[in-house]
N, C-alpha and C positions, 0 to 999 in steps of 0.2 A: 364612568363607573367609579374613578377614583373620588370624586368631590362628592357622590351618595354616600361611599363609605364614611367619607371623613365628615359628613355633616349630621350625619346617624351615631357616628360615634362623637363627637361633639355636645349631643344631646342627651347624650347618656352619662358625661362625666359631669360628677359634681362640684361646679364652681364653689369659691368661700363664699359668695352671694348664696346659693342654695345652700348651703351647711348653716349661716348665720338664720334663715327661713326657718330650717327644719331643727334648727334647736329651737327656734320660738315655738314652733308648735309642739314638740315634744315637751317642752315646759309647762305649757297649757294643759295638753292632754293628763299627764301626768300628777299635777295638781289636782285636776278634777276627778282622775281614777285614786288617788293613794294617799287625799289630805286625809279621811275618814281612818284609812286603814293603821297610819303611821298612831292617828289620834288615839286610836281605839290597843294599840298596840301587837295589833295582827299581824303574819307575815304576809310576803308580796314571793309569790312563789312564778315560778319560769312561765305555768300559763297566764298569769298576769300579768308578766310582762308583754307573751305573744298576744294579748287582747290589745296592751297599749300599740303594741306594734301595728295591730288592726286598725284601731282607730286613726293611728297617726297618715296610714298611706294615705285616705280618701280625699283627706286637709289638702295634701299634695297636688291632687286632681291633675294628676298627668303632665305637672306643670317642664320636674325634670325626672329622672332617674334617682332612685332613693338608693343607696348602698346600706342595704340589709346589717352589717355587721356595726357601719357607723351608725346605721340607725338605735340599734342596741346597747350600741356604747353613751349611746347620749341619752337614751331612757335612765341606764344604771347610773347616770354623771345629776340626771335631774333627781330621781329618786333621792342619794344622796344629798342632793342641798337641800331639798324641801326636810329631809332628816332633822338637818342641823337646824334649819328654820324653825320645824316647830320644838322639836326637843330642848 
């Protein structure tokens, strides 16, 4: 029972190999949701973020466990550079 747990829990923590993944897809994603918006001078409000949120899991495809709050932080970290990019 004790090695189910620990290999279930194993797969649910996020290596820095998964974190380096899931910033590249969060940078994708978010390019292609928010070049147009930053361009055009719109805001990016909290449901647009949970849309990129949306899109970002599927990219995942079950691969590991995505940590929701990291996952957020690194929308609002890519947001921000694309800022400075185009501005």
């Amino acid at each position: 029972m004790y090695s189910q747990e620990k290999e279930r829990l194993d797969m649910t923590l996020m290596t820095l190999e998964n974190v380096k993944v899931l910033k590249e897809i969060v940078e994708c994603e978010v390019a292609d949701l928010f070049t147009d918006f930053i361009e055009n001078g719109q805001g990016i409000g909290s449901s647009d973020i949970t849309a990129c949120m949306n899109y970002v899991v599927p990219q995942v495809n079950g691969r590991f466990a995505i940590d929701l709050p990291l996952l957020r932080g690194l929308i609002h970290d890519a947001i921000y550079d694309l800022e400075k990019e185009l501005i």
